[in-house]
C-alpha positions in Angstrom: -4.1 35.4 -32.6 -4.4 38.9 -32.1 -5.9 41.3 -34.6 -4.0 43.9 -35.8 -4.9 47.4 -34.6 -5.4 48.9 -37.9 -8.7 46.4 -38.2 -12.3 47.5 -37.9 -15.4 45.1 -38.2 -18.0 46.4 -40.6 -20.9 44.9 -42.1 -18.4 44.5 -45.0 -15.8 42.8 -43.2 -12.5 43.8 -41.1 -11.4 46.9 -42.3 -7.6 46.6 -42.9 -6.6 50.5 -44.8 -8.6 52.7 -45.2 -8.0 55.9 -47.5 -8.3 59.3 -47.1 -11.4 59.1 -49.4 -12.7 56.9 -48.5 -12.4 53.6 -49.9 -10.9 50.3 -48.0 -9.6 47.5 -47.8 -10.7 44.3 -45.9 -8.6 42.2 -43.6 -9.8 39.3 -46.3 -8.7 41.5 -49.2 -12.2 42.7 -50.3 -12.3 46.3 -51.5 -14.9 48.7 -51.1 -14.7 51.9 -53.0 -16.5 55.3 -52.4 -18.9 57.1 -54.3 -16.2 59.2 -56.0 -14.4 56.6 -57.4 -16.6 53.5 -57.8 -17.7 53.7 -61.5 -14.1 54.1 -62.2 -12.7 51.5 -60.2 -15.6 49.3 -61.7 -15.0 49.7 -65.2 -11.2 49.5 -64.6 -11.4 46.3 -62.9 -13.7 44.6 -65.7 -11.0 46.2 -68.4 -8.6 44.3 -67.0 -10.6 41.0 -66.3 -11.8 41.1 -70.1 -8.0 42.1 -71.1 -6.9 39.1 -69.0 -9.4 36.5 -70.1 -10.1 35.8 -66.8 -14.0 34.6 -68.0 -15.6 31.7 -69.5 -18.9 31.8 -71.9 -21.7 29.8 -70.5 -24.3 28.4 -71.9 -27.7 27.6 -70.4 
């Protein structure tokens, strides 16, 4: 199989796109976000997982 051109290995996987600020994508569909925009993304992304009720309560 060859590996796309676009692809990078980093500590945090194959790099797939990667944005002009920064953040990327992963060949494995992990994203890493920059400084800038990481709170954002953060708080975005748990919106949208509480909005979804993607989460089950636990109990110890």
């Amino acid at each position: 199989m060859i590996d796309p051109k676009y692809s990078k290995g980093t500590v945090e996987g194959d790099k797939k796109t990667k944005w002009i600020c920064g953040c990327f994508q992963t060949t494995d569909d992990y994203f890493k976000f920059c400084d800038k925009h990481n709170d954002i993304l953060k708080k975005a992304i748990q919106t949208q997982i509480d909005e979804l009720d993607m989460t089950l309560q636990i109990k110890d």
